[in-house]
VOLO-131756 format. One record per residue (C-alpha): y, z, x. Coordinates in Angstrom, 2 decimals. Last residue first. Layout:
! residues N
@Y Y; Z Z; X X
...
! end
This chain:
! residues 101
@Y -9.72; Z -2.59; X -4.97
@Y -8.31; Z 0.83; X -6.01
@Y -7.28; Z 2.18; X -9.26
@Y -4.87; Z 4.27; X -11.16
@Y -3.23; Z 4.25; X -14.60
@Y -6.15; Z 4.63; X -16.42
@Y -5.85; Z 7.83; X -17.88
@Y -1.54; Z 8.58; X -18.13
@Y 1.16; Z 7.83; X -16.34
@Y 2.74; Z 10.84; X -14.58
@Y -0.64; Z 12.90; X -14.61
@Y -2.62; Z 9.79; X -13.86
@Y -0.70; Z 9.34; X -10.57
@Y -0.50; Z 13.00; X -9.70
@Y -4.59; Z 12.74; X -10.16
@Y -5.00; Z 9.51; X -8.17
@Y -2.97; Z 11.55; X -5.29
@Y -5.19; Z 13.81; X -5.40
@Y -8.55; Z 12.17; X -5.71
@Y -7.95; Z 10.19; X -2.87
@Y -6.42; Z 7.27; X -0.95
@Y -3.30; Z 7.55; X 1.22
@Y -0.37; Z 6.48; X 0.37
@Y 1.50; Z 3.52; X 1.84
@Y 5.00; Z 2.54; X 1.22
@Y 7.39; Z 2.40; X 4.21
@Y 4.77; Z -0.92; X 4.87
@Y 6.37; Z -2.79; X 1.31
@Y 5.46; Z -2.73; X -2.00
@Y 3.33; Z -5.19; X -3.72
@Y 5.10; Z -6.23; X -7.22
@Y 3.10; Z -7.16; X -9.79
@Y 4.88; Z -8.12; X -13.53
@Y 2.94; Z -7.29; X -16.57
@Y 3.69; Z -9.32; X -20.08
@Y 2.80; Z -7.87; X -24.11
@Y 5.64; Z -5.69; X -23.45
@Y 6.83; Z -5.53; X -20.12
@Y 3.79; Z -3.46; X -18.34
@Y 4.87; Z -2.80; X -14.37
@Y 1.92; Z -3.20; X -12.28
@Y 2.58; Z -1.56; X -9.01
@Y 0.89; Z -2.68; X -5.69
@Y 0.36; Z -0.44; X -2.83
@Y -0.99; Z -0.65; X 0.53
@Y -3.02; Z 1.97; X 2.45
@Y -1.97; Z 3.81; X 5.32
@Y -0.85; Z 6.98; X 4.61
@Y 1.39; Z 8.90; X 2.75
@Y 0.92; Z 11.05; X 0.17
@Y 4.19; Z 13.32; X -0.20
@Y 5.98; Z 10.19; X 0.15
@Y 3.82; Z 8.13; X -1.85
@Y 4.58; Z 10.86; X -4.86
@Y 8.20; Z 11.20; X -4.47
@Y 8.25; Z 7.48; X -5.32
@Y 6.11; Z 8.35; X -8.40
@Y 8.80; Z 10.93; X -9.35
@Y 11.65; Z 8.29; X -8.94
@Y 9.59; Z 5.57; X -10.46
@Y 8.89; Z 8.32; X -13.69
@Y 12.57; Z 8.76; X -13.78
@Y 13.75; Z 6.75; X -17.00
@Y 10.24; Z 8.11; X -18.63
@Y 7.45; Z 5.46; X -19.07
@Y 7.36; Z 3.48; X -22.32
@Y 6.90; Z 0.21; X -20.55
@Y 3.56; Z 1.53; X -18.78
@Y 3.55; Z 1.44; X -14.99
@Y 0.42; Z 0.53; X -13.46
@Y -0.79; Z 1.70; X -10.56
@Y -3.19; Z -0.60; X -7.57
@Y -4.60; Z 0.80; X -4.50
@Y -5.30; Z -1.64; X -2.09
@Y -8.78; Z -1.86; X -0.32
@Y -9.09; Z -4.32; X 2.76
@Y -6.28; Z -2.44; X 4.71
@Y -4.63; Z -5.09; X 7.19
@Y -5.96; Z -5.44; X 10.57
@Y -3.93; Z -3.71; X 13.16
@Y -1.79; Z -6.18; X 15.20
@Y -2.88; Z -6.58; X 18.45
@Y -0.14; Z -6.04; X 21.40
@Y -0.03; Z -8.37; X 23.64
@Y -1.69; Z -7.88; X 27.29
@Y -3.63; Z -11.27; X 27.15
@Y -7.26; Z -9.56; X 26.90
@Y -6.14; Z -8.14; X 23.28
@Y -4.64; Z -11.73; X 22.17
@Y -8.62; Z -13.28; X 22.35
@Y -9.45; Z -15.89; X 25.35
@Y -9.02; Z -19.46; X 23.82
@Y -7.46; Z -20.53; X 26.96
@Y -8.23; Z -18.47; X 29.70
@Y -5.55; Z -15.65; X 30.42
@Y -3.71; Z -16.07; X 33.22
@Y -3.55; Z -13.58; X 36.01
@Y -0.26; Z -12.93; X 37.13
@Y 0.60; Z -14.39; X 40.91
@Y 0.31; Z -11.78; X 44.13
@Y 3.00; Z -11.05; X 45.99
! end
């Protein structure tokens, strides 16, 4: 039998059989959570990712008085850009509430 090929060094991880990790999304859509939401606006806005998931990662801005706290969720937790989902957002939280960078 034949020996494996190696890989010369500095060649790239695709050419060594490993998988390549996907590059992570440069745009992150960002919502921010006003202090006088409803008790279950997180359920409803979990609901929300759900129903528009996709690949882009979320951070939530939760307003605690004159403070916010960020808090990136995790991969289970991408939506996927657009109008729509921008709207529910807004709807739940108000103008403003949505935004990507």
């Amino acid at each position: 039998p034949r020996p494996a090929a190696t890989p010369a060094p500095g060649a790239p991880e695709s050419s060594r059989g490993d998988p390549t990790p996907p590059d992570p999304p440069s745009e992150r859509v960002h919502i921010r959570v006003p202090a006088q939401a409803a008790p279950n606006a997180m359920g409803q806005l979990r609901e929300m990712i759900d129903r528009f998931h996709g690949d882009t990662e979320v951070l939530i801005h939760i307003q605690m008085g004159e403070h916010e706290r960020c808090l990136r969720l995790g991969p289970a937790f991408l939506v996927a850009r657009g109008e729509q989902f921008a709207q529910a957002v807004q709807q739940l939280f108000g103008d403003g509430a949505v935004w990507i960078e």
